[in-house]
PyMOL CGO cylinders between C-alpha atoms (Angstrom):
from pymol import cmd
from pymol.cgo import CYLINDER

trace = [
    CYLINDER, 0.00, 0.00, 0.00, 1.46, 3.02, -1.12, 0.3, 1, 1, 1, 1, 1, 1,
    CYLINDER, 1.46, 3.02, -1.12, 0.65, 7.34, -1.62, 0.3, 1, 1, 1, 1, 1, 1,
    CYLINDER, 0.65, 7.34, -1.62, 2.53, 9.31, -4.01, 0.3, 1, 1, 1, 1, 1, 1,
    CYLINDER, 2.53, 9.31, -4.01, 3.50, 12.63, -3.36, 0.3, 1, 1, 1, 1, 1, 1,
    CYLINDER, 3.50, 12.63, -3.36, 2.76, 15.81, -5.35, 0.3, 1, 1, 1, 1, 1, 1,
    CYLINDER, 2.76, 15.81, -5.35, 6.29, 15.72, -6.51, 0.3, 1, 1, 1, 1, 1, 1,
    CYLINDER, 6.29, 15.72, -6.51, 5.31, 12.09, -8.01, 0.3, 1, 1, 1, 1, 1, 1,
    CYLINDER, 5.31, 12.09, -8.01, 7.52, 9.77, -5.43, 0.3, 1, 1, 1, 1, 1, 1,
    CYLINDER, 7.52, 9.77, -5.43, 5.73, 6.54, -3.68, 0.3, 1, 1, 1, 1, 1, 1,
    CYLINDER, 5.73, 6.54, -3.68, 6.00, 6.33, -0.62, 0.3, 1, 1, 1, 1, 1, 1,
    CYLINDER, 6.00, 6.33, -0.62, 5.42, 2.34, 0.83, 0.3, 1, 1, 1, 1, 1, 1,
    CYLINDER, 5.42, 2.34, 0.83, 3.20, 2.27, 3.80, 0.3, 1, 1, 1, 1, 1, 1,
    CYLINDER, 3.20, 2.27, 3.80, 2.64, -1.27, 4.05, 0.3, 1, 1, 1, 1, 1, 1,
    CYLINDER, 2.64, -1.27, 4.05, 3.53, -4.65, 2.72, 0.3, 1, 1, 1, 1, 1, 1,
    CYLINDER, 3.53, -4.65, 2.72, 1.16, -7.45, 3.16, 0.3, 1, 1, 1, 1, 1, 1,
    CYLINDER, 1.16, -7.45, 3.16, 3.02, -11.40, 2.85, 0.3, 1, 1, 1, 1, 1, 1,
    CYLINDER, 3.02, -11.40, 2.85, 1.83, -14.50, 2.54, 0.3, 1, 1, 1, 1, 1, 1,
    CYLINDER, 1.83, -14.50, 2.54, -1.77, -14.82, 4.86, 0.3, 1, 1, 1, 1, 1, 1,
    CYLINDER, -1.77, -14.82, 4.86, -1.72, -11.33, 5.06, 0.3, 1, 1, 1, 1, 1, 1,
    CYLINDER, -1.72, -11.33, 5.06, -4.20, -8.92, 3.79, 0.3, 1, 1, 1, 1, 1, 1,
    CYLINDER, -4.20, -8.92, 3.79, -4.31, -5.21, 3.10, 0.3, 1, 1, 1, 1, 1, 1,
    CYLINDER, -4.31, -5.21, 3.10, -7.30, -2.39, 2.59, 0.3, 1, 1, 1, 1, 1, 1,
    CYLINDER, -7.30, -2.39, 2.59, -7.70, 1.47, 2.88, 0.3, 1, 1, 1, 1, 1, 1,
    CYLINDER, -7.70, 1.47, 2.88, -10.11, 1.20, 5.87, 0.3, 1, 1, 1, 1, 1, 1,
    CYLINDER, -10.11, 1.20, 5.87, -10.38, 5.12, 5.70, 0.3, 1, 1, 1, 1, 1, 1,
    CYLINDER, -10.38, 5.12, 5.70, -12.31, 4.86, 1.91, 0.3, 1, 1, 1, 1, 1, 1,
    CYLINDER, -12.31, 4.86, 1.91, -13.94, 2.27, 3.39, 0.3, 1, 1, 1, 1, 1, 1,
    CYLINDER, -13.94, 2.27, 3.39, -15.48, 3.54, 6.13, 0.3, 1, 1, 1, 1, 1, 1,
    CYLINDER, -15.48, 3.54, 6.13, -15.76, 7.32, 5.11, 0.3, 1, 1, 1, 1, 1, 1,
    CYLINDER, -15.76, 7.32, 5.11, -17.02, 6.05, 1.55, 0.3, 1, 1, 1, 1, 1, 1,
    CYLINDER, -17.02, 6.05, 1.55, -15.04, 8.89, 0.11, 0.3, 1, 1, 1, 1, 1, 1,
    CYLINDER, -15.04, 8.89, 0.11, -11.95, 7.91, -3.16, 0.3, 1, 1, 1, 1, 1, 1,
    CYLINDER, -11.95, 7.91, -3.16, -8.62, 6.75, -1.63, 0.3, 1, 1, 1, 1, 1, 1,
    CYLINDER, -8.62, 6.75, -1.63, -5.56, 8.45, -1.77, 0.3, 1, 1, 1, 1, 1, 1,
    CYLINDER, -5.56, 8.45, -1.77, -3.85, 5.28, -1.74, 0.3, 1, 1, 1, 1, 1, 1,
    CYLINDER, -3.85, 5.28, -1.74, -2.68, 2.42, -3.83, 0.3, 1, 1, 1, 1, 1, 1,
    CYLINDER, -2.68, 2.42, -3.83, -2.89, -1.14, -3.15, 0.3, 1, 1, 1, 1, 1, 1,
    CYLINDER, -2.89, -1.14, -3.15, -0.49, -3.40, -5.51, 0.3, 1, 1, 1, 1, 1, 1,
    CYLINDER, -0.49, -3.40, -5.51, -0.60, -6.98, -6.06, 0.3, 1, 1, 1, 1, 1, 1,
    CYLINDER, -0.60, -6.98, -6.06, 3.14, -7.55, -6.89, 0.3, 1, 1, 1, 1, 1, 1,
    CYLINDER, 3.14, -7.55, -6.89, 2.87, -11.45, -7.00, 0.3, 1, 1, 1, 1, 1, 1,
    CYLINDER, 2.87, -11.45, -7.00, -0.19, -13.49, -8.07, 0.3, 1, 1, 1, 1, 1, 1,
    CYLINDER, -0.19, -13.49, -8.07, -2.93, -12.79, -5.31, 0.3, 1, 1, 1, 1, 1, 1,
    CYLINDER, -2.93, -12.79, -5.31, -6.30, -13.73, -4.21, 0.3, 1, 1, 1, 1, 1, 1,
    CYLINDER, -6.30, -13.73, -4.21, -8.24, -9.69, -4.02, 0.3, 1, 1, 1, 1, 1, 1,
    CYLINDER, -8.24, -9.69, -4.02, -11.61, -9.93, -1.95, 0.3, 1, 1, 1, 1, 1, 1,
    CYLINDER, -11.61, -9.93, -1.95, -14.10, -7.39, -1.95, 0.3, 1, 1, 1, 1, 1, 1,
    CYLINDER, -14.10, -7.39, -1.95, -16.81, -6.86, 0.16, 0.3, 1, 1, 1, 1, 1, 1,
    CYLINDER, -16.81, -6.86, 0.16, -19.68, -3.99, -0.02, 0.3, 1, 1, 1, 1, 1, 1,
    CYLINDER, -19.68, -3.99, -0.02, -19.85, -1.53, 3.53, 0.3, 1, 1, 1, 1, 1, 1,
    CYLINDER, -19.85, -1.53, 3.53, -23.10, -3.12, 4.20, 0.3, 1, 1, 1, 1, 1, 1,
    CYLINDER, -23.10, -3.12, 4.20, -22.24, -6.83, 3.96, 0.3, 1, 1, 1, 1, 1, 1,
    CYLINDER, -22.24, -6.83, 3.96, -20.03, -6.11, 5.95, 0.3, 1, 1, 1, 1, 1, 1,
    CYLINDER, -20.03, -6.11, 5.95, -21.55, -4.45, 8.53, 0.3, 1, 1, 1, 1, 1, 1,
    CYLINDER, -21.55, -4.45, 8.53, -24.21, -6.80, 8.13, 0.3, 1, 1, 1, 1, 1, 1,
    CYLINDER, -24.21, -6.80, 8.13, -21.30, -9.61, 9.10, 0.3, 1, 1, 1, 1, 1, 1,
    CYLINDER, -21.30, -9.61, 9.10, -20.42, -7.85, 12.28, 0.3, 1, 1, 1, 1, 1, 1,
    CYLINDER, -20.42, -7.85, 12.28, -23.92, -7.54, 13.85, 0.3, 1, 1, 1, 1, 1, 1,
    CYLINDER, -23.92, -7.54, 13.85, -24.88, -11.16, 12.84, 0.3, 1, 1, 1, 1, 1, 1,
    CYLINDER, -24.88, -11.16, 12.84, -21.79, -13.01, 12.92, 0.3, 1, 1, 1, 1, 1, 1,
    CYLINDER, -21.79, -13.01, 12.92, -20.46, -12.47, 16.34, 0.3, 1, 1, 1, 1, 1, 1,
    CYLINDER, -20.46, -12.47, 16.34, -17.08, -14.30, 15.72, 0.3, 1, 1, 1, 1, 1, 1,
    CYLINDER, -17.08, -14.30, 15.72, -16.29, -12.78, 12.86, 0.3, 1, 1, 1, 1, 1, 1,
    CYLINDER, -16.29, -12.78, 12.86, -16.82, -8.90, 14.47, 0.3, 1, 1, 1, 1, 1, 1,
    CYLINDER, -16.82, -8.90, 14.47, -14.25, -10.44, 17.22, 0.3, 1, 1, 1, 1, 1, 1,
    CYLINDER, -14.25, -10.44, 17.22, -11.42, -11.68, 14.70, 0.3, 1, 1, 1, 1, 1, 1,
    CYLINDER, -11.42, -11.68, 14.70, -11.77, -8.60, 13.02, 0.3, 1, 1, 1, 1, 1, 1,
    CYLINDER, -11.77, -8.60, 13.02, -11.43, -6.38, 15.71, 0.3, 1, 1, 1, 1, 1, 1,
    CYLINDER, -11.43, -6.38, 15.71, -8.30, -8.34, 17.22, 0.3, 1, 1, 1, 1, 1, 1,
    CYLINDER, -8.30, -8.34, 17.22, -7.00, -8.49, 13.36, 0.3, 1, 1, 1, 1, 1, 1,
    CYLINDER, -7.00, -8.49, 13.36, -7.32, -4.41, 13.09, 0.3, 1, 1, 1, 1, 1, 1,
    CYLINDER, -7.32, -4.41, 13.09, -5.85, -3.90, 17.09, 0.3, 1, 1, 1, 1, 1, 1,
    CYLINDER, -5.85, -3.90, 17.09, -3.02, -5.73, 15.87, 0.3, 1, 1, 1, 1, 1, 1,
    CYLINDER, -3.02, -5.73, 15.87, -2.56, -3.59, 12.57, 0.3, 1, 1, 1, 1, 1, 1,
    CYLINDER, -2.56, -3.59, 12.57, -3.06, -0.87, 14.48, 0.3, 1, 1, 1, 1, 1, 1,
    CYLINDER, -3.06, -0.87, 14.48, -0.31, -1.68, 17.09, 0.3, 1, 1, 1, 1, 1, 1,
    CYLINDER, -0.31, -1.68, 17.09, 2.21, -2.25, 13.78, 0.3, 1, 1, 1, 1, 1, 1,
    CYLINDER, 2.21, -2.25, 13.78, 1.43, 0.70, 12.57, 0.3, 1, 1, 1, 1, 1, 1,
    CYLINDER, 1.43, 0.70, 12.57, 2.61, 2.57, 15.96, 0.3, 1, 1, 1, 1, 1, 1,
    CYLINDER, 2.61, 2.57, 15.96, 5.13, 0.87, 16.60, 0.3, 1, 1, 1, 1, 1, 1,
    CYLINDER, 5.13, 0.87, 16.60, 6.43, 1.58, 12.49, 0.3, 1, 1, 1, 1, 1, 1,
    CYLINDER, 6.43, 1.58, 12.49, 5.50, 5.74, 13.30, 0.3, 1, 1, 1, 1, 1, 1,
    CYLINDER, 5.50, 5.74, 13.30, 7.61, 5.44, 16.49, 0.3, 1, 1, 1, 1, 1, 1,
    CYLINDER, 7.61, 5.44, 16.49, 10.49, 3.44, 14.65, 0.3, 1, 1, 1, 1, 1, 1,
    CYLINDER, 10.49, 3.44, 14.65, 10.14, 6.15, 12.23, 0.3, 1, 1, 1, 1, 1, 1,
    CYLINDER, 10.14, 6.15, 12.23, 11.04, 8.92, 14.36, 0.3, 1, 1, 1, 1, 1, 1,
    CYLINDER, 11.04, 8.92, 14.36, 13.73, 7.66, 16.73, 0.3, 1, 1, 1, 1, 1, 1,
    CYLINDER, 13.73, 7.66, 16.73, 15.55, 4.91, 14.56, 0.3, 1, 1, 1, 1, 1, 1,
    CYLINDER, 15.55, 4.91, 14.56, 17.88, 5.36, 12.23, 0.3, 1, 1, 1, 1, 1, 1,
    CYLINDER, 17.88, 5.36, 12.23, 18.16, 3.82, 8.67, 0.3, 1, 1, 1, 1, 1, 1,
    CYLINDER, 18.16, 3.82, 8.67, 20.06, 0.89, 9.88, 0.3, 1, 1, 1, 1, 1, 1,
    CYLINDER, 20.06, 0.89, 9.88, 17.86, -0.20, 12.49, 0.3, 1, 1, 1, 1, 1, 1,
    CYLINDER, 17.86, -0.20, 12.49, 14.44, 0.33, 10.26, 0.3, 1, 1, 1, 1, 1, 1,
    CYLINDER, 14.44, 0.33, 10.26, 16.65, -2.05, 7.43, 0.3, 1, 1, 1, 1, 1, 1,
    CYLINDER, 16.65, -2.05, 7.43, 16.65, -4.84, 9.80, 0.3, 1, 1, 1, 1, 1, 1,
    CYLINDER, 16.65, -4.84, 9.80, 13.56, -4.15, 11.64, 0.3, 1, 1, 1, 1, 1, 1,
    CYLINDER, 13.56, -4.15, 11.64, 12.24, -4.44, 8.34, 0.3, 1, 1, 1, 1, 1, 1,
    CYLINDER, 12.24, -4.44, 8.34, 13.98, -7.66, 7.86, 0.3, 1, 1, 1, 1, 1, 1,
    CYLINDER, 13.98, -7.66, 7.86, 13.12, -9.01, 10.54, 0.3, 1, 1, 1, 1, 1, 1,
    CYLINDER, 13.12, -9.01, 10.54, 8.85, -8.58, 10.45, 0.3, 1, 1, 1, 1, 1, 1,
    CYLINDER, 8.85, -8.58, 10.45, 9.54, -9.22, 6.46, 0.3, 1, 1, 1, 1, 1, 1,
    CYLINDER, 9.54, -9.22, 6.46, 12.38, -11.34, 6.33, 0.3, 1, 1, 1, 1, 1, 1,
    CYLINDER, 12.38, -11.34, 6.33, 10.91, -13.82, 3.61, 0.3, 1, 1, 1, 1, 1, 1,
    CYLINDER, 10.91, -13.82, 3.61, 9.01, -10.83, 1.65, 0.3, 1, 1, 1, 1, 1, 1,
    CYLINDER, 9.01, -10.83, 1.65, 11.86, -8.54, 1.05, 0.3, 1, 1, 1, 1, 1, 1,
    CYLINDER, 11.86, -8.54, 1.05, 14.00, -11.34, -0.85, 0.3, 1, 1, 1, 1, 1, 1,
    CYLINDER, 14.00, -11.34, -0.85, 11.37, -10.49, -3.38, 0.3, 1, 1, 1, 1, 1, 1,
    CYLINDER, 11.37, -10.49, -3.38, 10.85, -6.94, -3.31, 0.3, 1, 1, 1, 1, 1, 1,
    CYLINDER, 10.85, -6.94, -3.31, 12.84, -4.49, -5.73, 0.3, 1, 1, 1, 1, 1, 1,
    CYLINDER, 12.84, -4.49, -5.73, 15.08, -2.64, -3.50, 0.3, 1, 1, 1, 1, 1, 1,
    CYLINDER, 15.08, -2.64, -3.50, 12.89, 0.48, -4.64, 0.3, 1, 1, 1, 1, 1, 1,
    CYLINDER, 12.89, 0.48, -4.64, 10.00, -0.31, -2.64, 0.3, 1, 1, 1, 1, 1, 1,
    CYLINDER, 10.00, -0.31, -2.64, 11.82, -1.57, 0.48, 0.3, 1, 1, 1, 1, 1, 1,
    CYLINDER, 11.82, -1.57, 0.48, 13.55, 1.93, 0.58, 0.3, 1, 1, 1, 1, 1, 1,
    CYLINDER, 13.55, 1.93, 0.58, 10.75, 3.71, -0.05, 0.3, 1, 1, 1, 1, 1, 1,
    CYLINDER, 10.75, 3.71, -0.05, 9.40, 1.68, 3.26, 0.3, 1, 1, 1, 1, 1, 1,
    CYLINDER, 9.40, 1.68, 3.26, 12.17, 2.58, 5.12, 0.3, 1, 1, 1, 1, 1, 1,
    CYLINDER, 12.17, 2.58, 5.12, 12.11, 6.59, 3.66, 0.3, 1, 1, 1, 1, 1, 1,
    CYLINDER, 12.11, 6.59, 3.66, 15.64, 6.24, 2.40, 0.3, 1, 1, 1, 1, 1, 1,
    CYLINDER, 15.64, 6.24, 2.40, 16.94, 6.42, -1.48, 0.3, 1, 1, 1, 1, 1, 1,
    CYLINDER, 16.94, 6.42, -1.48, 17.34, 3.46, -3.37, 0.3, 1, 1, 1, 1, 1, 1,
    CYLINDER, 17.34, 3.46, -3.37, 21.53, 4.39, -3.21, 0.3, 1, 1, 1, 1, 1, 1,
    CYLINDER, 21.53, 4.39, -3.21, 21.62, 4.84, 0.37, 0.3, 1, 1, 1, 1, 1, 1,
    CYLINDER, 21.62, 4.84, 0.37, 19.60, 1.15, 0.97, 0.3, 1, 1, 1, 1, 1, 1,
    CYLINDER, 19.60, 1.15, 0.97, 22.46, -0.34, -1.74, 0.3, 1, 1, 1, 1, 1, 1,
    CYLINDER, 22.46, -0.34, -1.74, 25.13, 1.05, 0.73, 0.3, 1, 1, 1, 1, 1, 1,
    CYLINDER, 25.13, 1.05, 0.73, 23.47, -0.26, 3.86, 0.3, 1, 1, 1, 1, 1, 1,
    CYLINDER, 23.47, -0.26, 3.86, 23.39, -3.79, 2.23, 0.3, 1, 1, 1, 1, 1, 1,
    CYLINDER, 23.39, -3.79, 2.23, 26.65, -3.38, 1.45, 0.3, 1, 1, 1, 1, 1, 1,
    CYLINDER, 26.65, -3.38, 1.45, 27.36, -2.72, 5.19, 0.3, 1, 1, 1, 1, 1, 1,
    CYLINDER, 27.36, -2.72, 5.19, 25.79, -5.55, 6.77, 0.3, 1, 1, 1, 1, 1, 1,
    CYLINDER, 25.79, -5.55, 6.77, 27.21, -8.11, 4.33, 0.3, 1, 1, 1, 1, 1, 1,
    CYLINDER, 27.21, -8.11, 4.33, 31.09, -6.95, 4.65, 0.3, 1, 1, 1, 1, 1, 1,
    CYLINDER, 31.09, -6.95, 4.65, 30.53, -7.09, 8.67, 0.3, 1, 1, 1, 1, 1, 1,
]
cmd.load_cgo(trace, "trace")
């Protein structure tokens, strides 16, 4: 999941691996255009699901309203914890943070995306790389 910039540059807010899944609650909910993308970059299975079904889920389907709610507390927790890493780590760390919650994923992702993840150019994620394998 991904915005771009007025200038034109992506900016990677999210990755979603294997089991995973990925939505722009915000449109959802607000019923309003996205400013986001969502990418398949490997062969996916998409879902879609009107605001109403889905509502209509949580009121009648008790369990399912639960396993949401613990699957978006958890999101929600990641995505703290990825602001505060954000503000008080520096490139190195967020690299292997990164590896480490995507270690399988980012053997597969161009080395644009992961540094647009981390906020860092392309270059400067090459030289990191670099780092960590010569040590």
């Amino acid at each position: 999941m991904y915005g771009i910039d007025e200038k034109g540059t992506e900016h990677n807010l999210r990755f979603a691996a294997e089991n995973d899944w990925i939505a722009d609650l915000g449109s959802f909910y607000s019923e309003k255009p996205s400013k986001l993308f969502i990418e398949a970059i490997e062969p996916s299975t998409i879902l879609q699901i009107e605001k109403q079904d889905l509502l209509y889920l949580f009121i009648n389907v008790p369990k399912f309203d639960r396993n949401f709610r613990v699957i978006m507390e958890e999101k929600f927790i990641e995505l703290q914890n990825r602001l505060l890493q954000n503000f008080s780590s520096n490139a190195h760390q967020r690299y292997l943070d990164f590896l480490e919650q995507y270690r399988e994923l980012a053997l597969r992702l161009p080395n644009t995306q992961i540094a647009s993840y981390l906020g860092i150019t392309p270059e400067f994620l090459s030289k990191i790389r670099g780092e960590k394998l010569s040590k």
